[in-house]
LUMSEVO-434583 format. One record per residue (C-alpha): x, y negated, z negated; residue in one letter. Coordinates in steps of 0.2 Angstrom, whole numbers. Each point is the difference from the previous one (the first is absolute). Example, Ala and Ser with C-alpha at 12.3 -4.5 7.8 and 13.67 -1.06 7.14 Angstrom:
# residues 2
c1: 62	c2: 22	c3: -39	r: a
c1: 6	c2: -17	c3: 3	r: s
# end
This chain:
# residues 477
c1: 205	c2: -1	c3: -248	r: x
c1: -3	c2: 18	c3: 9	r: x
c1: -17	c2: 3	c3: 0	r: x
c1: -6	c2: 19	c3: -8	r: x
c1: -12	c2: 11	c3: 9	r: x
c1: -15	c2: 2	c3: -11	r: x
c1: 2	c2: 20	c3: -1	r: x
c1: 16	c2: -3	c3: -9	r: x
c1: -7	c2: -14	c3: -13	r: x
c1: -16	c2: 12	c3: -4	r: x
c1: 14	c2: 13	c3: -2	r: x
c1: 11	c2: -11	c3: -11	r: x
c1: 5	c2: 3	c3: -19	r: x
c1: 6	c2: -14	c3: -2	r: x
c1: -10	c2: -17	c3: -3	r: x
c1: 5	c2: -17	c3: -6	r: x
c1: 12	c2: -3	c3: 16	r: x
c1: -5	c2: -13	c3: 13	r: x
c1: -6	c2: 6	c3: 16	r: x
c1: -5	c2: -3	c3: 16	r: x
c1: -13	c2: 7	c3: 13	r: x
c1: -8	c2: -4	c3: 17	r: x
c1: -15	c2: 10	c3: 6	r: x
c1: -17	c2: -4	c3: 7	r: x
c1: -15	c2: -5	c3: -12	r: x
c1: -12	c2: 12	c3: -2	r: x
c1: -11	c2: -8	c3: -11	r: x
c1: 0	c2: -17	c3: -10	r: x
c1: -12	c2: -2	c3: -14	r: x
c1: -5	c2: -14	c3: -13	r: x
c1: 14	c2: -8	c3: 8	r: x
c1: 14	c2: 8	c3: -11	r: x
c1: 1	c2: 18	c3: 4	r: x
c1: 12	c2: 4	c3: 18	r: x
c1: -3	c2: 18	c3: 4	r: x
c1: 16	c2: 2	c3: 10	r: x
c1: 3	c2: 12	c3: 11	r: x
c1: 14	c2: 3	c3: 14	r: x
c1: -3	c2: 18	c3: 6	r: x
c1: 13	c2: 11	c3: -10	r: x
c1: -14	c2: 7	c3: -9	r: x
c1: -17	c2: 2	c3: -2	r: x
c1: 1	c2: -9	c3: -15	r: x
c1: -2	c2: -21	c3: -1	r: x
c1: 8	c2: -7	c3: -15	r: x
c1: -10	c2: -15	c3: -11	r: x
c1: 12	c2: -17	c3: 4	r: x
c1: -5	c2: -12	c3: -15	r: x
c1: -3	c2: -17	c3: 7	r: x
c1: 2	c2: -16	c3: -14	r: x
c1: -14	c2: -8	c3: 9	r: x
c1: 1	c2: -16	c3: -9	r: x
c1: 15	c2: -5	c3: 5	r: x
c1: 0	c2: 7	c3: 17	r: x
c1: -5	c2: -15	c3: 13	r: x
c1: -18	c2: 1	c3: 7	r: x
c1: 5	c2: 2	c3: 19	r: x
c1: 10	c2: 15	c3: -7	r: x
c1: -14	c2: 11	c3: -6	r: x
c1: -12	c2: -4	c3: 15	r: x
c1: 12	c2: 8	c3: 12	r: x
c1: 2	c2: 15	c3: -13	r: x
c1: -13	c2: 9	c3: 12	r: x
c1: -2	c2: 19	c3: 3	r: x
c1: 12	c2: 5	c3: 15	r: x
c1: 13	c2: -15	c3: -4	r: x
c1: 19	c2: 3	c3: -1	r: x
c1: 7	c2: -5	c3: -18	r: x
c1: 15	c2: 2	c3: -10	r: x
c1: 0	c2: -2	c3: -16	r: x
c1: 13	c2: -1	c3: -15	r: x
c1: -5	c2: 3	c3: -18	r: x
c1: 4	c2: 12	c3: -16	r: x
c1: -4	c2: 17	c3: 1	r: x
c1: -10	c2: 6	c3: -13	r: x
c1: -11	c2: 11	c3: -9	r: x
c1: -15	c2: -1	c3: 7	r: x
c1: -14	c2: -4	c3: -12	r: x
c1: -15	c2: 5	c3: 13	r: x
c1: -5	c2: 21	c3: 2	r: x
c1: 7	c2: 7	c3: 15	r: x
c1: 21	c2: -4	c3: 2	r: x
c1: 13	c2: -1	c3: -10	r: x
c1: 6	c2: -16	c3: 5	r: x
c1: -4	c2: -16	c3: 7	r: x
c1: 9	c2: -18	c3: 7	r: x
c1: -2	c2: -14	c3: -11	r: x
c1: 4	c2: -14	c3: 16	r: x
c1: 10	c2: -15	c3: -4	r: x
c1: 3	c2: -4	c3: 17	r: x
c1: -13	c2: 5	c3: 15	r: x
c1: 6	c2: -4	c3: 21	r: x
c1: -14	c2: 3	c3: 11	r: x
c1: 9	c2: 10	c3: 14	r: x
c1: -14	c2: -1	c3: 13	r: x
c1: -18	c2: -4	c3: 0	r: x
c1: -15	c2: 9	c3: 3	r: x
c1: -18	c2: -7	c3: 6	r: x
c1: -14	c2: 8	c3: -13	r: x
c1: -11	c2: -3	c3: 11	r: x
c1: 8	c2: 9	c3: 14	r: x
c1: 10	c2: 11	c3: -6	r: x
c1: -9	c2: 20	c3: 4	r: x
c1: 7	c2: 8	c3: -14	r: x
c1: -11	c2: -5	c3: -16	r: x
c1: 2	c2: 8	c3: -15	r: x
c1: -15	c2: 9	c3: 3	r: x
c1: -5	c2: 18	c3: 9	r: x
c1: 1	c2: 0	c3: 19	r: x
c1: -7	c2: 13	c3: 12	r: x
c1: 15	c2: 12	c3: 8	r: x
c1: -7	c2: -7	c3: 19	r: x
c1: 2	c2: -18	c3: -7	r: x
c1: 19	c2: 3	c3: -6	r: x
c1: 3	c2: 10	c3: 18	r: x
c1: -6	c2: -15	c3: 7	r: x
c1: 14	c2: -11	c3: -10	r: x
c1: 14	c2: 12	c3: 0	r: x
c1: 13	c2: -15	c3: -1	r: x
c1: -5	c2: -2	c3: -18	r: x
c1: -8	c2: 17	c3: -5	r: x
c1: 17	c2: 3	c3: -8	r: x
c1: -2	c2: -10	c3: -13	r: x
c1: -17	c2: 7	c3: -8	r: x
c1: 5	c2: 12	c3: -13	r: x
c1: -6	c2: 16	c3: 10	r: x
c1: 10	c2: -3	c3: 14	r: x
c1: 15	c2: -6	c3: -10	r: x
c1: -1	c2: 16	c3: -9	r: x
c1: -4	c2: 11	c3: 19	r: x
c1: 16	c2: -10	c3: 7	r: x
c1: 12	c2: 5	c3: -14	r: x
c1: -6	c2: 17	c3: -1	r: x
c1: 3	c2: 0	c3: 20	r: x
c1: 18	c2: -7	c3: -4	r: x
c1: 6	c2: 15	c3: -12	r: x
c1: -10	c2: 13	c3: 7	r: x
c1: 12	c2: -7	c3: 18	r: x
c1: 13	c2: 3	c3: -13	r: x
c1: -3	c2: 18	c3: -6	r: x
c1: 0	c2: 5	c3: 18	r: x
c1: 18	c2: -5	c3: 3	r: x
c1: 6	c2: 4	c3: -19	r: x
c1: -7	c2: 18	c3: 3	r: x
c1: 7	c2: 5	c3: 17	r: x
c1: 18	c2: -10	c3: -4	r: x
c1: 0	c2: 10	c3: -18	r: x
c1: -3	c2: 15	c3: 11	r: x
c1: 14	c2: -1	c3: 14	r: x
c1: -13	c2: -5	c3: 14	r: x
c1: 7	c2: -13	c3: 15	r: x
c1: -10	c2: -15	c3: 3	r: x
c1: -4	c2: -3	c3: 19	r: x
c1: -8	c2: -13	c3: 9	r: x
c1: -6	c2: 7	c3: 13	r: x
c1: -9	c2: -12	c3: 17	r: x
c1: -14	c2: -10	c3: -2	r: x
c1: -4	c2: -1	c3: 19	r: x
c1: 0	c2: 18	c3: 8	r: x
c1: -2	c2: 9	c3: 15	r: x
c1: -8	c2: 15	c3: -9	r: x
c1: -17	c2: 2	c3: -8	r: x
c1: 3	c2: 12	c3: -14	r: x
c1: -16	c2: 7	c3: -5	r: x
c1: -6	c2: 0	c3: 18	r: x
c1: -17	c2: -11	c3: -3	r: x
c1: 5	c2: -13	c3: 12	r: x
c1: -7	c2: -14	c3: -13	r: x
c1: 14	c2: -10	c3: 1	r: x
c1: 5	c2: -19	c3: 6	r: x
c1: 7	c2: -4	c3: 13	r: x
c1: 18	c2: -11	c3: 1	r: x
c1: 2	c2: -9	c3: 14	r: x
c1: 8	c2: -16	c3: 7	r: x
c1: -9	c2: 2	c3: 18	r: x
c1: -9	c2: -18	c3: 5	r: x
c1: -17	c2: 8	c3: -6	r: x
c1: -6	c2: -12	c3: 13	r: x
c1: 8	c2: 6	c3: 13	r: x
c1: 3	c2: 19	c3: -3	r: x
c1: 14	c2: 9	c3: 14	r: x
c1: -6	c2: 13	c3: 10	r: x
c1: 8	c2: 13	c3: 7	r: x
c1: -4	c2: 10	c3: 17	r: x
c1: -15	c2: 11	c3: -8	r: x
c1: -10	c2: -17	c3: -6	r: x
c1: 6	c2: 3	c3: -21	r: x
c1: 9	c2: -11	c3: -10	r: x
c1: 20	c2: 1	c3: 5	r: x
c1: 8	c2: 2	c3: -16	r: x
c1: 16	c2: 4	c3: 6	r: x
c1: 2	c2: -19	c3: 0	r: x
c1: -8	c2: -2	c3: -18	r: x
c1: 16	c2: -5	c3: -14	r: x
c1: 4	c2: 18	c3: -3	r: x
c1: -5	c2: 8	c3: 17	r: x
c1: -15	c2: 10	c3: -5	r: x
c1: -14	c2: 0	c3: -10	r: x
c1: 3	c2: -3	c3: -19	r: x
c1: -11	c2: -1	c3: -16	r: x
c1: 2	c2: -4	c3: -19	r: x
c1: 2	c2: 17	c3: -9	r: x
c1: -10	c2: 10	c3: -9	r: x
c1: 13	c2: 8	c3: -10	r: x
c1: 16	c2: 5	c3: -2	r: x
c1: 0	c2: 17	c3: -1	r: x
c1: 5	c2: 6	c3: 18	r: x
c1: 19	c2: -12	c3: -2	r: x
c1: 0	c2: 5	c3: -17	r: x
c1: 1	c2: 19	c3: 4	r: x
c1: 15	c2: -4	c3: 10	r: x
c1: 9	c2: -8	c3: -13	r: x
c1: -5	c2: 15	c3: -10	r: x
c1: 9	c2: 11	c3: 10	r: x
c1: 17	c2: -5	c3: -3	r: x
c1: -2	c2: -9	c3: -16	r: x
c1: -11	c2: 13	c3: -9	r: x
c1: -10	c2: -11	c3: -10	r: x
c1: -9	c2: -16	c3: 5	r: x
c1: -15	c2: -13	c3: -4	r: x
c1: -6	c2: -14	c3: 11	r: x
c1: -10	c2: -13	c3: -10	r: x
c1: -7	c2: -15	c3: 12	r: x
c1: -13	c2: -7	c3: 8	r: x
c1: -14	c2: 9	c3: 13	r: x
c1: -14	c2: -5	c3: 11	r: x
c1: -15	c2: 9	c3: 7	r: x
c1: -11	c2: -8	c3: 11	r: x
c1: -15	c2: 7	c3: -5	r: x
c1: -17	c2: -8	c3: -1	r: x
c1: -6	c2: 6	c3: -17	r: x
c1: -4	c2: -15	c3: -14	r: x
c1: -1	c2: 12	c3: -14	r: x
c1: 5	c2: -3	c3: -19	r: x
c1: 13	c2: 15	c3: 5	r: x
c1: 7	c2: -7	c3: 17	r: x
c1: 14	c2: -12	c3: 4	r: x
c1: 8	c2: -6	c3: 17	r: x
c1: 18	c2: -3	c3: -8	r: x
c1: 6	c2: 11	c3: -14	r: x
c1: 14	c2: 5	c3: -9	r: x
c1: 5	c2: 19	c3: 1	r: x
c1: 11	c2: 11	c3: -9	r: x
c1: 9	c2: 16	c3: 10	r: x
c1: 10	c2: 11	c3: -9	r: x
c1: 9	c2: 14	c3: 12	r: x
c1: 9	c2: 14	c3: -4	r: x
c1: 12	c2: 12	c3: 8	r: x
c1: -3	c2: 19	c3: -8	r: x
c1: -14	c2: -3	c3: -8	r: x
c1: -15	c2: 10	c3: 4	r: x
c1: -17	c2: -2	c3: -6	r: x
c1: 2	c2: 2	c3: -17	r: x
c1: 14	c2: -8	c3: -4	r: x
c1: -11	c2: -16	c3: 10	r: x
c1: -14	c2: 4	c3: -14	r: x
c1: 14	c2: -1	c3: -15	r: x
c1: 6	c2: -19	c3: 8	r: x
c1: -15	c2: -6	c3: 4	r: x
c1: -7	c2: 4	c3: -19	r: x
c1: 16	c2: -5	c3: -8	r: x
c1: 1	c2: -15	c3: 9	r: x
c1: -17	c2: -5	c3: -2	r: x
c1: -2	c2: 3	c3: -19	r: x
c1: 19	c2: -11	c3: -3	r: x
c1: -6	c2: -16	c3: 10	r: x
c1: -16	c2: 3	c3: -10	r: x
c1: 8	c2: 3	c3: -19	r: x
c1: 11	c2: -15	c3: 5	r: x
c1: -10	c2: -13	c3: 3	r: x
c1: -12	c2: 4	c3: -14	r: x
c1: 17	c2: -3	c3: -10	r: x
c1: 4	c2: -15	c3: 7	r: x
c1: -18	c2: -8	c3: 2	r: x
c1: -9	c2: 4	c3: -15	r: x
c1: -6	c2: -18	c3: -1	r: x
c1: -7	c2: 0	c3: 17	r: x
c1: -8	c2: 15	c3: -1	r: x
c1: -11	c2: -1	c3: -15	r: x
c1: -5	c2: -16	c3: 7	r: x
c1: -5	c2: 6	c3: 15	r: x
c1: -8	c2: 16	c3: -8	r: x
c1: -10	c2: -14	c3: -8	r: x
c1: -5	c2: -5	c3: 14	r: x
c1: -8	c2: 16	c3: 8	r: x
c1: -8	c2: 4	c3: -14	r: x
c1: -10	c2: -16	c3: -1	r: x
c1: -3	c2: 3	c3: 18	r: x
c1: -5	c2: 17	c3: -1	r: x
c1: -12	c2: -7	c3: -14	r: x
c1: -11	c2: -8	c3: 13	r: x
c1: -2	c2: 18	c3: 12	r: x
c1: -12	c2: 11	c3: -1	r: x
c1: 4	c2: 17	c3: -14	r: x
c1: 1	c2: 9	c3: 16	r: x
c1: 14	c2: -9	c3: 7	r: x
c1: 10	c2: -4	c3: -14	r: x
c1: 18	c2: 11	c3: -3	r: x
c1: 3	c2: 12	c3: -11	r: x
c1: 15	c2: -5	c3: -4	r: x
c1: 8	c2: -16	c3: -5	r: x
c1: 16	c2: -9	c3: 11	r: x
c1: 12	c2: 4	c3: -15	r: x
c1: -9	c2: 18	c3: -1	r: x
c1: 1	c2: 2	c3: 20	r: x
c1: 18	c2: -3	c3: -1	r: x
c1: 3	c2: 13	c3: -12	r: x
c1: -9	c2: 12	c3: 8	r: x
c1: 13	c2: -1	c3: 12	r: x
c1: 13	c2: 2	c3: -11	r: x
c1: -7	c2: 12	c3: -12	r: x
c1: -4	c2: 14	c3: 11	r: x
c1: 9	c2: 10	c3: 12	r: x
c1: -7	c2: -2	c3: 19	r: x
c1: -10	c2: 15	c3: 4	r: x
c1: 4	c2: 7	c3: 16	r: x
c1: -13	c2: 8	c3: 12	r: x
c1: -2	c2: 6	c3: 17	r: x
c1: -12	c2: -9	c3: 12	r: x
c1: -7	c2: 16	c3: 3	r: x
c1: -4	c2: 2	c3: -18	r: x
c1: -6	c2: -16	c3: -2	r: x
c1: -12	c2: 1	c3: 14	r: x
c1: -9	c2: 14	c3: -9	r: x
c1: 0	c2: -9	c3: -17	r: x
c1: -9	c2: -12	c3: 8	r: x
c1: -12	c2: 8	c3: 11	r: x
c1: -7	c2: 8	c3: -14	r: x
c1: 1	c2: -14	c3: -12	r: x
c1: -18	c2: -9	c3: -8	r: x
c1: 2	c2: -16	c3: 9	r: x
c1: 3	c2: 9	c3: 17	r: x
c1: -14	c2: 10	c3: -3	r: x
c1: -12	c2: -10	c3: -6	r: x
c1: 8	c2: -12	c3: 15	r: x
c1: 4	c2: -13	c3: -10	r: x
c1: 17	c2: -3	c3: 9	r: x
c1: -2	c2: -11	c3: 14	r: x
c1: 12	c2: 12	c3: 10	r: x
c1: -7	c2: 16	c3: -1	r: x
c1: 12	c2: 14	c3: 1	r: x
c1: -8	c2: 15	c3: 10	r: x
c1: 18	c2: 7	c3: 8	r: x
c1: 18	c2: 2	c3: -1	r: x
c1: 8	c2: -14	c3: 9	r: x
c1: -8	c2: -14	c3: -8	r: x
c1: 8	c2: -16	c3: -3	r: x
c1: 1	c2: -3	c3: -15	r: x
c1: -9	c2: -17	c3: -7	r: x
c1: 5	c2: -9	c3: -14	r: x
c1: -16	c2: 6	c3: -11	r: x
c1: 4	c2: 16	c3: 4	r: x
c1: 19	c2: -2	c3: -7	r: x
c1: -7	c2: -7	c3: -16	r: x
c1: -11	c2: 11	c3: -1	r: x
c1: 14	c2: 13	c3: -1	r: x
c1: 13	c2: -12	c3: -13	r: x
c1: -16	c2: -8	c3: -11	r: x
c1: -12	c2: 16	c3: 0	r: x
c1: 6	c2: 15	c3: 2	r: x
c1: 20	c2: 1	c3: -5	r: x
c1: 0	c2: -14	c3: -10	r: x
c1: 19	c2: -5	c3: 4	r: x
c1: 8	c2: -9	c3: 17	r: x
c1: -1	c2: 13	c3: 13	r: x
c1: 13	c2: 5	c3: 14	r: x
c1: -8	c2: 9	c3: 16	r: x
c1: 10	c2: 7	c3: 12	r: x
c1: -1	c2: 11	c3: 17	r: x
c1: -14	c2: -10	c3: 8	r: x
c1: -7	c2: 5	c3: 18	r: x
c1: 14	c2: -6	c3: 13	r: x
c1: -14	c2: -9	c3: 11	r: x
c1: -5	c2: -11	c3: -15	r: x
c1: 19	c2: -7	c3: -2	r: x
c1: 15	c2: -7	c3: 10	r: x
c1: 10	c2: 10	c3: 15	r: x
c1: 16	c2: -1	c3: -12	r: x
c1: -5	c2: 10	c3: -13	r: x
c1: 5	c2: 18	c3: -1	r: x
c1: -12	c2: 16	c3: 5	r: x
c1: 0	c2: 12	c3: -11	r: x
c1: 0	c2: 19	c3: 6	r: x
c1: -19	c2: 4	c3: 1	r: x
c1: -1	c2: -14	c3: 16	r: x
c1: -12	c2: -10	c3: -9	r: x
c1: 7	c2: -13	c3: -14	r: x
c1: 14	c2: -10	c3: -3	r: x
c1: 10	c2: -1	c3: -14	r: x
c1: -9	c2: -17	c3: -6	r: x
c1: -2	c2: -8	c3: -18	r: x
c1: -13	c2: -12	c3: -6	r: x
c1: 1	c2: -8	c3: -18	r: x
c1: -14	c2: -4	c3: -7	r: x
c1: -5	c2: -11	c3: -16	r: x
c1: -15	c2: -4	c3: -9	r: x
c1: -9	c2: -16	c3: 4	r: x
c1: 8	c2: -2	c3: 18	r: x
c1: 3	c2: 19	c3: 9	r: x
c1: 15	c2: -1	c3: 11	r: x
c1: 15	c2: -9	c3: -5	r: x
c1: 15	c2: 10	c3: 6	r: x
c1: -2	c2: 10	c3: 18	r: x
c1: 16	c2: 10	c3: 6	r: x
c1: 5	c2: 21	c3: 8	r: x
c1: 15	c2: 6	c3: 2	r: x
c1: 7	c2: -4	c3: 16	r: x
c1: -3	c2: 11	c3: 19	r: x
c1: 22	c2: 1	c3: 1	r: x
c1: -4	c2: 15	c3: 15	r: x
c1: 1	c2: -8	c3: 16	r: x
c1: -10	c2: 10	c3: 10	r: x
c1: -14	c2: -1	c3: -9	r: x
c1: 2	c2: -18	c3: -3	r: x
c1: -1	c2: -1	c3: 18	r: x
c1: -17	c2: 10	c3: 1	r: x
c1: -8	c2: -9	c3: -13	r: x
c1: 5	c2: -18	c3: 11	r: x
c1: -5	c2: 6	c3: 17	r: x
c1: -17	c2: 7	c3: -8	r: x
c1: -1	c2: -18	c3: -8	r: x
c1: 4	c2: -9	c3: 18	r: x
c1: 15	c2: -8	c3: -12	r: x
c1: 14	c2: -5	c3: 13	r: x
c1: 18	c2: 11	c3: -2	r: x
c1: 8	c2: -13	c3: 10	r: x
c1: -6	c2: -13	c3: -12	r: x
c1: 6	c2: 8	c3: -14	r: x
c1: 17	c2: 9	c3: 7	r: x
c1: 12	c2: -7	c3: -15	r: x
c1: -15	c2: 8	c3: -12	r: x
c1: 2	c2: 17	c3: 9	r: x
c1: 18	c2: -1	c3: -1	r: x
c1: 2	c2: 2	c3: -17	r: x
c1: -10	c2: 16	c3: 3	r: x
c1: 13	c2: 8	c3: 12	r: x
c1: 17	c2: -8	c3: -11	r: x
c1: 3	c2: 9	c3: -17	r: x
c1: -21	c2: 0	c3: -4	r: x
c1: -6	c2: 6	c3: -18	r: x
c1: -13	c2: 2	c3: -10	r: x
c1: -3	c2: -17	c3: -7	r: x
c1: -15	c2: -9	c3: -10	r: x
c1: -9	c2: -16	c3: -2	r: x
c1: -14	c2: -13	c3: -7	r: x
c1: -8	c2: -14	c3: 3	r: x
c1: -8	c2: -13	c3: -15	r: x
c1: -7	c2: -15	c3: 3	r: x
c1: 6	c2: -11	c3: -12	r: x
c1: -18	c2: -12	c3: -2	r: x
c1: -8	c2: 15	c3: -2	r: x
c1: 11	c2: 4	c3: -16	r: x
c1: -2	c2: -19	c3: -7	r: x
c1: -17	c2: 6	c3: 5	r: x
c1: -2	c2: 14	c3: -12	r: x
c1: 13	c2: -8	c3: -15	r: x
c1: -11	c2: -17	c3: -1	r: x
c1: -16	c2: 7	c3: 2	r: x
c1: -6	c2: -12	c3: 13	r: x
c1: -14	c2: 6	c3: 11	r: x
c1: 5	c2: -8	c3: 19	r: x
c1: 17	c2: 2	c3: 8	r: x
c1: -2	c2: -20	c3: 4	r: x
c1: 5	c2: -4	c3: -19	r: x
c1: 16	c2: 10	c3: -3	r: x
c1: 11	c2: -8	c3: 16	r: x
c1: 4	c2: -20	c3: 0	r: x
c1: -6	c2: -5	c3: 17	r: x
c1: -12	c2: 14	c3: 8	r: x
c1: -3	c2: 2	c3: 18	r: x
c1: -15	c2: 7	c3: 5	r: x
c1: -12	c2: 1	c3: 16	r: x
c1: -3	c2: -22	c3: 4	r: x
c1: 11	c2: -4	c3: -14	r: x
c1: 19	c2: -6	c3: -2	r: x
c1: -3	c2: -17	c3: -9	r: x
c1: 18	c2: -5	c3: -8	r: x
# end
C-alpha cells in the first residue's frame, strides 16, 4: 500500500479507510501510544498500537528516533488535541534507533547542543518547523520575481572581483600550497594557478547581475556567498545565501517600491502557507523570552512582529534626518546607546536602527542618502558631493535586513570614486564597459536570505536558520 504523509491524514475528512504511514517516533508511551511524525508538519499523529497482540521484540525496538511504518484504520481520535488517529493492525520497524544513544530525546535541548548535532537537529520540532519555513520562504522568492517578469541568473561562484571592496574573501586555488610558484619579484606566480590569476568565492552577485540588467532589464540572482570574515556573532555567517534584484530604469524610489513590495509578499506568503509552524515556533519564543529579564523581553510577539511588517507602510527617511532624531533622542542623551552619536557621518549601529523602527516611528523604516565614505564605490553620488543614493531597511527586532542605492551608471565618476578607493580599473574593465555602451540609470538590493528566516522564525543566532553553518573553526558535515 502507498504510504500518506502525516499532513494529509491530519487534514483528512474522511475516516474508516485503511491507511498506511512511515515517520520516525517521537515518543512512545505505556507501550501503546506512537506519536508519529515524518516531517510534513509540525504536527505528530497518535498511531494506536494493540499491544497485546503485538510480539514482545516488537515493542522494545518502538524507541524514540526508530523508523516504522504502520497500517491501521483511520479514525476519530478519542484523545484532545487531533482529529484523527491510526489504529495499527500491522507495524514494520523500518530502522532501529539506540535510546540510549540516540541525542534527540524528547526533551528540551540547549540551541549550542543541537549546533553541535546538526545531522539530526532537523528532526526536533523547532528546526523542523525553521527548515520548512526556510523551504517556502526559498519559494516566495522565486514565485515573486517570476510573477513579476524578472530573469533568474546564476551568476559565478568563484570570481576575480571583490564587489564590496573589503577584501574579506577566500581564496580559490589549486597551487601545491606546499610548494607555492614564484615569480621574478619573489610573490606567488598566479599566472600558473587553474584560472591564471588570483580568484575568490564571491561575495555577491550584484556586479555580474548589473550586466545582465542592462540588456535584459530586470533580473535577480539568488545563490550562495562567502565572507571570509572572523566575526563569530549570532549575526554573522561565512557561507550564505543572497538575494540581488537589478533593474534597468529604476531610480531610487522605484528600488524603495521593490524592495517593500517584495519583502512584505514573501512575508504574507509564508504566514499563509506556514501557519502551523509559525505558532509553534511563536510558542516557542515566548516561553524563551519568559526566562529574560522585563528589560529584554519584545514588545512584540513573532506573529505580531510579522504583521507589523505587513500592516504599515515603510516609513521613509533621510539619513541626514535620522542622524538628528537620534542625536537628540533620551537614550543618546542620557548615553544609554552603546554608539553614541555626537556627528553626521556616523555609522549607524543596529540599536540605533531599532531605536528608529521600535521607538520613534513605530513602523519598518527605509533610509536613504547615506554619507558616500560609509558605503560602497558603486553607489551613485548625489549632486551636493557628499552622499549616495543608498537605502537601508530596517525592521524591529533585528535593524538591517535589506541594503541597496541606485546604481553610479556615469563613467567618470565611477572612475573617480575607484581610483580614490585604490579599486583596480584594469580589474574590472568588462564592469566599466557597460558604463561607456548604451549606460542608464538602473537600481538595485541585496537581502540576505538567513537573515529573513531570521526575522520570520524568531530565532535569535543566524547559526539556527541555515542547515550546515560555517563559521570561524567550524565546517563539520
Amino acid at each position: 500500500m502507498k504510504h500518506t504523509k502525516v499532513k494529509d491524514l491530519l487534514n483528512s475528512a474522511v475516516t474508516l479507510q485503511e491507511v498506511n504511514a512511515k515517520g520516525w517516533v517521537r515518543t512512545f508511551r505505556n507501550n501503546q501510544f506512537i506519536a508519529l511524525n515524518d516531517g510534513s508538519t509540525i504536527n505528530n499523529i497518535q498511531c494506536v498500537v494493540d499491544f497485546e497482540n503485538t510480539p514482545e521484540d516488537i515493542l522494545k525496538r518502538i524507541t524514540t528516533g526508530a523508523a516504522v511504518s504502520v497500517t491501521g484504520t483511520l479514525v476519530e481520535s478519542k484523545g484532545a488535541g487531533q482529529k484523527v488517529e491510526i489504529q495499527v493492525a500491522k507495524l514494520e520497524i523500518l530502522g532501529d534507533s539506540d535510546p540510549e544513544k540516540f541525542p534527540m530525546q524528547p526533551k528540551k535541548h540547549s540551541l549550542e547542543f543541537l549546533r553541535e548535532n546538526a545531522h539530526l537537529r532537523v528532526r526536533t520540532n523547532a528546526f523542523g518547523a525553521i527548515m520548512r519555513v526556510r523551504s517556502v520562504l526559498s519559494f516566495a522568492v522565486h514565485s515573486y520575481f517570476q510573477q513579476k517578469g524578472f530573469v533568474y541568473v546564476n551568476t559565478p561562484i568563484i570570481t576575480g572581483a571583490d564587489a564590496e571592496g573589503a577584501g574579506e574573501m577566500f581564496q580559490v586555488t589549486s597551487l601545491p600550497l606546499e610548494n607555492l610558484p614564484k615569480n621574478e619579484e619573489g610573490n606567488i606566480d598566479y599566472k600558473k594557478d587553474f584560472f591564471g590569476k588570483h580568484t575568490n568565492l564571491t561575495v555577491s552577485g550584484q556586479l555580474e547581475g548589473e550586466t545582465f540588467a542592462m540588456a535584459l532589464g530586470q533580473i535577480y540572482t539568488f545563490g550562495p556567498t562567502f565572507r571570509a570574515e572572523n566575526s563569530n556573532t549570532s549575526r554573522h555567517l561565512a557561507e550564505f545565501w543572497m538575494i540581488e534584484p537589478e533593474v534597468a530604469f529604476n531610480d531610487l524610489d522605484d528600488n524603495m517600491d521593490l524592495a517593500e513590495d517584495f519583502i512584505q509578499y514573501v512575508i504574507k506568503y509564508t504566514m499563509e502557507k506556514c501557519s502551523d509552524d509559525l505558532k509553534f515556533l511563536e510558542s516557542r519564543l515566548l516561553e524563551e523570552e519568559k526566562s529574560k529579564p522585563q528589560a529584554e523581553r519584545s514588545e512584540m510577539s513573532l506573529l505580531e512582529k510579522l504583521n507589523f511588517v505587513l500592516d504599515n507602510k515603510f516609513k521613509r527617511v533621510s539619513y541626514t534626518e535620522a542622524i538628528d532624531i537620534l542625536r537628540d533622542s533620551t537614550p543618546n542623551k542620557k548615553k544609554k546607546f552603546q554608539y553614541i552619536i555626537n556627528e553626521w557621518g556616523a555609522d549607524l549601529q543596529s540599536e540605533h536602527e531599532r531605536y528608529l523602527v521600535e521607538k520613534h516611528f513605530k513602523c519598518p523604516v527605509i533610509l536613504f542618502d547615506y554619507p558616500a565614505n560609509i558605503k560602497a564605490f558603486y553607489m551613485r553620488l548625489n549632486e551636493d558631493g557628499k552622499t549616495v543614493r543608498a537605502m537601508d531597511i530596517l525592521f524591529p527586532g533585528i535593524g538591517e535586513i535589506v541594503g541597496g542605492s541606485q546604481r553610479e551608471e556615469r563613467y567618470d565618476v565611477l572612475i573617480e570614486k575607484m581610483k580614490a578607493l585604490g579599486i583596480s580599473e584594469e580589474e574590472l574593465w568588462w564592469y566599466l564597459d557597460t558604463r561607456k555602451f548604451g549606460s542608464a540609470v538602473h537600481s538595485g538590493f541585496g537581502l540576505g536570505f538567513e537573515r529573513l528566516v531570521l526575522f520570520v522564525t524568531g530565532m535569535s543566532n543566524i547559526r539556527d536558520v541555515i542547515p550546515f553553518p560555517r563559521t570561524p573553526m567550524n565546517a563539520e558535515f
